[in-house]
ChimeraX commands (.cxc) that place a marker at each C-alpha (Angstrom):
marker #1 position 79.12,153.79,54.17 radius 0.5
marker #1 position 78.63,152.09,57.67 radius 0.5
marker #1 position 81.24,150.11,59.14 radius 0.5
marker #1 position 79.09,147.09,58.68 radius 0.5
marker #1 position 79.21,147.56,54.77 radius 0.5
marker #1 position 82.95,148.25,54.89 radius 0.5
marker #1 position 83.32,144.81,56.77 radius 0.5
marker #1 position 80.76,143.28,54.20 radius 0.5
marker #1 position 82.72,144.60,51.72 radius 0.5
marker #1 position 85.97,143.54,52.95 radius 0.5
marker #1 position 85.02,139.76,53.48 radius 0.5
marker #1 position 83.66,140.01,49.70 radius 0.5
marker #1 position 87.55,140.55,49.21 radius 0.5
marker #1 position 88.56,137.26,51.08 radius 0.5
marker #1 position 85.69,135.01,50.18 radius 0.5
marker #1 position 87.18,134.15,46.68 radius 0.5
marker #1 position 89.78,132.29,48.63 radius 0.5
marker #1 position 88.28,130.46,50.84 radius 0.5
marker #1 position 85.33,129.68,48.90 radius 0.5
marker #1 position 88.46,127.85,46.48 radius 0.5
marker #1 position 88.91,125.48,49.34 radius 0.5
marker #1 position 85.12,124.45,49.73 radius 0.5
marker #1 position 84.90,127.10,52.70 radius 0.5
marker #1 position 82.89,130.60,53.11 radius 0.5
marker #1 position 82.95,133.37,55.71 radius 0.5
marker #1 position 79.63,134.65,57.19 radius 0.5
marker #1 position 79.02,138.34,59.04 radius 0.5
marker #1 position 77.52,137.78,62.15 radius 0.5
marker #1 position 77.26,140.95,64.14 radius 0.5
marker #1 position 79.35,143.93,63.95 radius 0.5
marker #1 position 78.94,145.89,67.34 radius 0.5
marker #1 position 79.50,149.26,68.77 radius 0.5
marker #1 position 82.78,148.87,70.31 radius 0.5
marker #1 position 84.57,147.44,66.58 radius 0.5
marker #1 position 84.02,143.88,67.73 radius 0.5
marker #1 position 83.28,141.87,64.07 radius 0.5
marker #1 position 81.74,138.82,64.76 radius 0.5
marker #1 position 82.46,135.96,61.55 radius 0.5
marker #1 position 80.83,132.26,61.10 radius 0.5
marker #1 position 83.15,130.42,58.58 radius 0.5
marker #1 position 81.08,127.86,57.06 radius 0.5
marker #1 position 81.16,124.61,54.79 radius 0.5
marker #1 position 85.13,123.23,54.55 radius 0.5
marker #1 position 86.42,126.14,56.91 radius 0.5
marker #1 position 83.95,125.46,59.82 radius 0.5
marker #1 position 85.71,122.20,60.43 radius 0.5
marker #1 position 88.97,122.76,59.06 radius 0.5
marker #1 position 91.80,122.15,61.50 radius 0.5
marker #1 position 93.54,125.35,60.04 radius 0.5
marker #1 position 90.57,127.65,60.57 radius 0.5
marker #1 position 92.22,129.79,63.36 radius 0.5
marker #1 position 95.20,130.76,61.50 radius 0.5
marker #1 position 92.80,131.17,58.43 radius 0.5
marker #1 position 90.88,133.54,60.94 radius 0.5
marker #1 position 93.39,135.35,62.19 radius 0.5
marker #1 position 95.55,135.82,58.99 radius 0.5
marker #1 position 93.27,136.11,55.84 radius 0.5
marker #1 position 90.18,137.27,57.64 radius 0.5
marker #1 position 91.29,139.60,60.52 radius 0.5
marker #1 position 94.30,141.48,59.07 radius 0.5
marker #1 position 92.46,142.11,55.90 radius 0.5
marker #1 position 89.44,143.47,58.34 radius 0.5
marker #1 position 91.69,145.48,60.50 radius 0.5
marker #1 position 93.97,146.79,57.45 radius 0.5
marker #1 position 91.03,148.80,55.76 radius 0.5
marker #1 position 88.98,149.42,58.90 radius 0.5
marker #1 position 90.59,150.85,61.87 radius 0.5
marker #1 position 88.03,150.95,63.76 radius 0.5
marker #1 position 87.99,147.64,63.99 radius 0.5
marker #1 position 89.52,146.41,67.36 radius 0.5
marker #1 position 88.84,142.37,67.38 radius 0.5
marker #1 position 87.50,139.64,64.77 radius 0.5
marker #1 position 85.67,136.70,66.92 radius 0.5
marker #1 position 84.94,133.41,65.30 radius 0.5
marker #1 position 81.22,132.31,66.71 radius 0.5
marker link #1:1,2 radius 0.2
marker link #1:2,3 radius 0.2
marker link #1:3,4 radius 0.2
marker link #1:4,5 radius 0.2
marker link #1:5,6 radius 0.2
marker link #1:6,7 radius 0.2
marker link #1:7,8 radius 0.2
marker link #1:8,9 radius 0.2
marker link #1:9,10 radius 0.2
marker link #1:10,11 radius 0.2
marker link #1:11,12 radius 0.2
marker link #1:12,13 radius 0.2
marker link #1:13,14 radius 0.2
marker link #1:14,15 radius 0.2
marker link #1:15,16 radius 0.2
marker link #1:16,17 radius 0.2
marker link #1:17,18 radius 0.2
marker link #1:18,19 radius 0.2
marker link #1:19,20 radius 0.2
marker link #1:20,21 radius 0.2
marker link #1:21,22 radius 0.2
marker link #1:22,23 radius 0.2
marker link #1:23,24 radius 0.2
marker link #1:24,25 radius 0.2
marker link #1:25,26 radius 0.2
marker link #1:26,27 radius 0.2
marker link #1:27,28 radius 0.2
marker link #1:28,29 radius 0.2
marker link #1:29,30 radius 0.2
marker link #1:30,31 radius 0.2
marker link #1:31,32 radius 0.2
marker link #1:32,33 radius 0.2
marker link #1:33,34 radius 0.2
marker link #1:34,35 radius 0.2
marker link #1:35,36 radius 0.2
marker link #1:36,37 radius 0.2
marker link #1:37,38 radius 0.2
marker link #1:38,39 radius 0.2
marker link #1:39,40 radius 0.2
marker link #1:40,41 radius 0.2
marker link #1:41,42 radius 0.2
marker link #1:42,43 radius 0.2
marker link #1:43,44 radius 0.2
marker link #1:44,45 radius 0.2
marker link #1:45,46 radius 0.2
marker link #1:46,47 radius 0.2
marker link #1:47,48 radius 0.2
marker link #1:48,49 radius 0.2
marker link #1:49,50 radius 0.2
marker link #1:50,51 radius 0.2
marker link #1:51,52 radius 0.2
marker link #1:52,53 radius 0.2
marker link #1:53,54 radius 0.2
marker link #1:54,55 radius 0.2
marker link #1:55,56 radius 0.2
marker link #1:56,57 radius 0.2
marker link #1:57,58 radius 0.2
marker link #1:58,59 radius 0.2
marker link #1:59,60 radius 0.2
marker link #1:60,61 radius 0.2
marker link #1:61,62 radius 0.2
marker link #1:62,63 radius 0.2
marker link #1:63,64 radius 0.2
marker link #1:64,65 radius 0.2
marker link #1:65,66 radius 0.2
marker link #1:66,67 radius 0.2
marker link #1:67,68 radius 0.2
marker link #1:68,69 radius 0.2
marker link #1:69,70 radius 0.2
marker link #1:70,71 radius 0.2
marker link #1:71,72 radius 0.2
marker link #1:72,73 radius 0.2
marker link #1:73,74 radius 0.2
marker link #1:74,75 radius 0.2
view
């Protein structure tokens, strides 16, 4: 399994959340170095609380089941 299908599979994990709140998380790019690049869409894309949604639901759960993964950036 490639890193990018771990990541897919990952954000499969977290999507039933956010997708409760009107929201969505979208893979970007995942890059050489284990930088994950994420969109989140509908409610989250304009939610005031999307950085700490980011950084708390979407990054630790990235960088808990794939170490390889050194930074999650929001684009």
């Amino acid at each position: 399994m490639t890193i990018k299908e771990k990541v897919e599979k990952v954000l499969d994990g977290v999507r039933p959340g956010l997708q409760a709140d009107g929201g969505d998380v979208e893979l970007v790019n995942v890059d050489g170095d284990g930088i994950v690049q994420v969109r989140l869409t509908g409610a989250c894309g304009s939610c005031p609380m999307a950085a700490m949604t980011l950084q708390y639901s979407v990054t630790n759960a990235l960088k808990e089941a794939i170490p390889e993964i050194k930074e999650v950036q929001a684009v």
